[in-house]
C-alpha positions as CSV (number, residue, x, y, z in Angstrom):
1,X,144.0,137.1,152.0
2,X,144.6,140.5,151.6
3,X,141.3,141.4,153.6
4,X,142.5,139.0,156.6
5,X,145.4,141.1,157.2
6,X,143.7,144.6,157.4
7,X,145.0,147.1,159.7
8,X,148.8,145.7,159.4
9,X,151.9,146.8,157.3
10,X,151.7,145.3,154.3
11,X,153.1,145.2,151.0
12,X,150.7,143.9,148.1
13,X,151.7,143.3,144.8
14,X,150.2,142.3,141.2
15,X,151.3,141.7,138.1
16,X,148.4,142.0,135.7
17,X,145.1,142.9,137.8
18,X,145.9,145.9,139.7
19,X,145.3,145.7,143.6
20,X,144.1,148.9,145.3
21,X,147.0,150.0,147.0
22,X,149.6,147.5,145.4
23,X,152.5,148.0,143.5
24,X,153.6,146.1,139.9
25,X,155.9,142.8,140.4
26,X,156.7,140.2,138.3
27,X,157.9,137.6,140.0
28,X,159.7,136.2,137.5
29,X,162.2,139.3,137.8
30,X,164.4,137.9,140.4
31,X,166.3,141.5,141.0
32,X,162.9,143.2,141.4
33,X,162.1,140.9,143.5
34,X,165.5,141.2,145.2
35,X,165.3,144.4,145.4
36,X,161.6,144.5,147.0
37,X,162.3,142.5,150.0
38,X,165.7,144.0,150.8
39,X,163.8,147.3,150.8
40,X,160.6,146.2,153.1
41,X,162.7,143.9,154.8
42,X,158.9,141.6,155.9
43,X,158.6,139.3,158.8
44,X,156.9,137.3,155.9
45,X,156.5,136.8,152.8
46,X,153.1,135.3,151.0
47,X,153.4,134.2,147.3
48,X,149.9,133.7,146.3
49,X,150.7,134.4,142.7
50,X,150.6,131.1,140.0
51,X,149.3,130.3,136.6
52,X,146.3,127.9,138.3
53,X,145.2,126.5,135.0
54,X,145.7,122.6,135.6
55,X,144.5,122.7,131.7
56,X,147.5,125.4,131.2
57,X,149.8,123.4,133.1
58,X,149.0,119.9,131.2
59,X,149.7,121.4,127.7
60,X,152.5,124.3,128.3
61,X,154.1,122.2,131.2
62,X,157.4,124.5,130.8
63,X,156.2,127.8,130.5
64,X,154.0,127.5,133.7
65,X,157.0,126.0,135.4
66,X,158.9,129.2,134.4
67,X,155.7,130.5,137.2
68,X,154.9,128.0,139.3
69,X,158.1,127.0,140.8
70,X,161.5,129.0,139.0
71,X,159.8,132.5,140.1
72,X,158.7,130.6,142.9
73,X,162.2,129.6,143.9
74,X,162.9,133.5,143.1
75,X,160.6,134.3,146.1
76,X,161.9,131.8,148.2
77,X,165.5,132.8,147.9
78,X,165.0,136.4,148.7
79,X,162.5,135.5,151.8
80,X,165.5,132.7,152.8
81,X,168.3,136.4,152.7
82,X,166.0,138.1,155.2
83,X,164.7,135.4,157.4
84,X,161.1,135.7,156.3
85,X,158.9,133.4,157.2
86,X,157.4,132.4,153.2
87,X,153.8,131.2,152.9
88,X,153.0,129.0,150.2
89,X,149.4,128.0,149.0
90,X,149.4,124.3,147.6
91,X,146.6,121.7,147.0
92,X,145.2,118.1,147.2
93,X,146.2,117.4,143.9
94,X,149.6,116.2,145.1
95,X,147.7,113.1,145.8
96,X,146.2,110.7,143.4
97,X,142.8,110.5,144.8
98,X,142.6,106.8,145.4
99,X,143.0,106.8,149.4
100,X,139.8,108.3,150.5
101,X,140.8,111.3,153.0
102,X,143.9,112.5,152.8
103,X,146.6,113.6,155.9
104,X,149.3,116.3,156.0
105,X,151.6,113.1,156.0
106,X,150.7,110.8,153.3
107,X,152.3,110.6,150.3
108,X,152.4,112.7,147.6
109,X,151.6,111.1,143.9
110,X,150.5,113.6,141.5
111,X,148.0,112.5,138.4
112,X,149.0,115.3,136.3
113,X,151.2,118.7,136.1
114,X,149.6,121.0,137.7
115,X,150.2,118.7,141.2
116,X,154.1,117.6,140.3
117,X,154.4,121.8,140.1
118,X,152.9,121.8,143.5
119,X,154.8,119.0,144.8
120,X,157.8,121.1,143.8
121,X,156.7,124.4,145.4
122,X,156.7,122.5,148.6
123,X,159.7,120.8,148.6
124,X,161.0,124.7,147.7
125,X,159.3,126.1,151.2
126,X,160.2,123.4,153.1
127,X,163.9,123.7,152.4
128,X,163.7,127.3,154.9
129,X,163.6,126.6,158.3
130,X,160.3,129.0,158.2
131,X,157.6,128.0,155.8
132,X,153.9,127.5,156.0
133,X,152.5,125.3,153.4
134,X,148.5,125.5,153.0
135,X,147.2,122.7,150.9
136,X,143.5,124.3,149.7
137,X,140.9,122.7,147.7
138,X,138.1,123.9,145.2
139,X,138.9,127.6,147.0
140,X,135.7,130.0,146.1
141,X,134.8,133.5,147.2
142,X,135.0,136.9,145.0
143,X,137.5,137.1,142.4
144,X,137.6,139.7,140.0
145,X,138.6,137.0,137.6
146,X,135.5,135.4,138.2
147,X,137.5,131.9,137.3
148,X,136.4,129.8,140.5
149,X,134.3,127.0,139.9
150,X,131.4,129.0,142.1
151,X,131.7,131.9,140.6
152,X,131.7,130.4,136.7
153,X,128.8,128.1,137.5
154,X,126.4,131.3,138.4
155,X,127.5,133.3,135.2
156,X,126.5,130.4,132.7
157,X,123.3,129.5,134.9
158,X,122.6,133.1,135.5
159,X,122.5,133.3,131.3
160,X,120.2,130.5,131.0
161,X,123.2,127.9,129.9
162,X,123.5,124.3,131.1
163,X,126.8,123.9,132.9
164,X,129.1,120.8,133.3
165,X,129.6,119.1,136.3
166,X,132.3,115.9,137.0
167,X,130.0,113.6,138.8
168,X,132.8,111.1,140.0
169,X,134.9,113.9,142.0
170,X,135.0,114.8,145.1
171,X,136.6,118.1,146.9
172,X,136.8,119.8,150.0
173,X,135.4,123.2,149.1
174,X,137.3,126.1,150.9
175,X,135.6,129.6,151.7
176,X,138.4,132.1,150.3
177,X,137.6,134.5,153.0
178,X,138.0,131.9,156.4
179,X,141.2,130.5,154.6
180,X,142.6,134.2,154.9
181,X,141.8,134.6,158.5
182,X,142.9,130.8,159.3
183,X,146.3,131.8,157.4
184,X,147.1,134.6,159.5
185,X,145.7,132.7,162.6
186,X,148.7,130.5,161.5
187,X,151.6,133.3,161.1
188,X,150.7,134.9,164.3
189,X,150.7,131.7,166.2
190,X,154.4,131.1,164.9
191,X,153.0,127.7,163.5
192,X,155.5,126.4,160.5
193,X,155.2,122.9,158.5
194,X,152.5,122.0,156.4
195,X,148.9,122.3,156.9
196,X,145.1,121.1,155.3
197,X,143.7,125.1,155.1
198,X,140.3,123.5,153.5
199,X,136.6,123.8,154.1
200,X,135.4,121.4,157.3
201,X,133.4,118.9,154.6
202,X,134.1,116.5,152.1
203,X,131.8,116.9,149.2
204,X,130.8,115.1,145.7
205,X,131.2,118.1,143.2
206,X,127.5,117.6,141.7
207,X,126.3,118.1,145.8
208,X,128.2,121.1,146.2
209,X,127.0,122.5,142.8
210,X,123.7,122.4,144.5
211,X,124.4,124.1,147.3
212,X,125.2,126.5,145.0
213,X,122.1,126.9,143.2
214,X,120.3,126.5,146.5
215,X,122.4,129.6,147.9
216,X,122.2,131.7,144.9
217,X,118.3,130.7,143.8
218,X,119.9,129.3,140.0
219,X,117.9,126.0,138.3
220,X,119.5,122.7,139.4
221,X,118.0,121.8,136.5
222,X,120.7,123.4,134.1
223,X,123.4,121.4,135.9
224,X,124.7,118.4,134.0
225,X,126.4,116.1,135.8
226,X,128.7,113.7,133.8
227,X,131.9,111.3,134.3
228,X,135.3,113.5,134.0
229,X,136.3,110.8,131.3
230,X,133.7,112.5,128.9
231,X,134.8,116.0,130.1
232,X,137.3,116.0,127.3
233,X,140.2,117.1,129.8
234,X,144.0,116.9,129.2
235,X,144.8,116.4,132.6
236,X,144.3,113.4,135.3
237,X,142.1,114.4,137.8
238,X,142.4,112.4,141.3
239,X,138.6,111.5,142.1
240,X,138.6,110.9,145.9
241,X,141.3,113.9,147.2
242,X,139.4,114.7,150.0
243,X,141.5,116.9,152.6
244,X,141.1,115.7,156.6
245,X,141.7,119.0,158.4
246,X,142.1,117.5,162.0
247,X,145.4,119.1,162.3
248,X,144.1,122.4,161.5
249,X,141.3,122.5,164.1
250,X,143.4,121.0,166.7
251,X,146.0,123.9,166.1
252,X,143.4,126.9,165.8
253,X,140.7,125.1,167.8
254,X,138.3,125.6,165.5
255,X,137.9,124.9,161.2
256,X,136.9,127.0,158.2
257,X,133.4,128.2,157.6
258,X,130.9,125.5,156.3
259,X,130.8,125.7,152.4
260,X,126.7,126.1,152.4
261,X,126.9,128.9,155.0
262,X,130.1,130.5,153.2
263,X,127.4,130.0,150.1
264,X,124.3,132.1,151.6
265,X,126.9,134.8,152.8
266,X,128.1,135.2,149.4
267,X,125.1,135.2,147.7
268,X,123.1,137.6,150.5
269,X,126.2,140.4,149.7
270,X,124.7,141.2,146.7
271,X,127.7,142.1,144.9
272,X,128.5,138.4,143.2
């Protein structure tokens, strides 16, 4: 995201992982975060910070609320005083995977935490006249965290160990660095409401863990596909939460970058 909006005034922030150029926030201080956007006064505000552990979320459902949605409302509340237009990134698991494809207008029904917290940053944006809401799926891309299901999948193949794969799931993998351009495409078009931000295809999770190995040159043969029931998770996941992303191409006239090119790219930069 960060990288999308090169070359215009911005204000980044982190809490724990410094940012080159970015300044310390919690967001859970609600009069530094006053305090913040009183003094840059922004034509936006984009709160990409959360505790994304849907594990997390399933067995400390109160502490990542404390995240997720109170700081969250923090934000909200001090975009609302300065009439900022407040960008929210939230996800297909607001659904319950049991409709196939899924549209910005169908109806949200969360399997586990981690989606009712979602479901409740949303309803947060949408109660400002201004608000972009980006449902994303299976996002990938650098992270200094290394924590995306990409980038985890090459470190334990890359070492020679098997990695697990849910063979009943499927996602709409989303190419961090297209999202961030699609984003901004968004702000500066003035768009508002809610939008699919997710990858143009709709893929099984064991398919798209070999485009993986394809793009990066790993064994498929260390990939173990098996049923999420024998994953040993503590959260629901939904199984078919595919994202359609009709409304997003009709609005920008054109989608995000295809997961298996996104792939090659990433793996032909030499620095994943």
């Amino acid at each position: 995201m960060f990288e999308a909006l090169a070359g215009r005034d911005v204000v980044a922030t982190f809490h724990q992982r410094p940012v080159e150029g970015g300044m310390q926030l919690d967001i859970a201080d609600a009069a530094a975060v006053r305090a913040l956007v009183a003094t840059t006064r922004p034509d936006a505000v984009i709160l990409a910070a959360a505790d994304p552990s849907v594990e997390r979320c399933e067995r400390e459902p109160e502490a990542t609320r404390r995240i997720n949605v109170d700081a969250a409302a923090t934000v909200r509340d001090a975009a609302r005083e300065h009439g900022a237009l407040f960008v929210v990134f939230s996800s297909e698991y607001v659904f319950d995977g049991t409709a196939g494809t899924y549209r910005e207008d169908d109806a949200r029904r969360p399997l586990n935490e981690y989606g009712r917290q979602k479901v409740a940053l949303e309803d947060l944006a949408r109660d400002l006249p201004r608000h972009l809401v980006l449902r994303i799926s299976g996002v990938f891309g650098r992270q200094s965290a290394r924590i995306n299901f990409v980038l985890q999948l090459v470190d334990r193949l890359r070492a020679g160990r098997e990695f697990d794969v849910p063979s009943d799931q499927l996602i709409t993998p989303t190419d961090a660095a297209s999202l961030g351009r699609a984003a901004v495409e968004l702000m500066d078009g003035g768009r508002a409401g809610v939008f699919h931000a997710a990858g143009p295809e709709i893929i099984a999770r064991p398919d798209f863990a070999r485009m993986v190995t394809d793009a990066f040159g790993l064994p498929a043969s260390l990939l173990r596909p098996r049923p999420t029931a024998d994953l040993g998770l503590s959260a629901a996941r939904p199984r078919r939460a595919g994202l359609s992303v009709e409304k997003l191409r009709a609005t920008l006239g054109h989608g995000l970058v295809r997961p298996a090119d996104a792939l090659e790219r990433l793996a032909k930069s030499g620095d994943v």
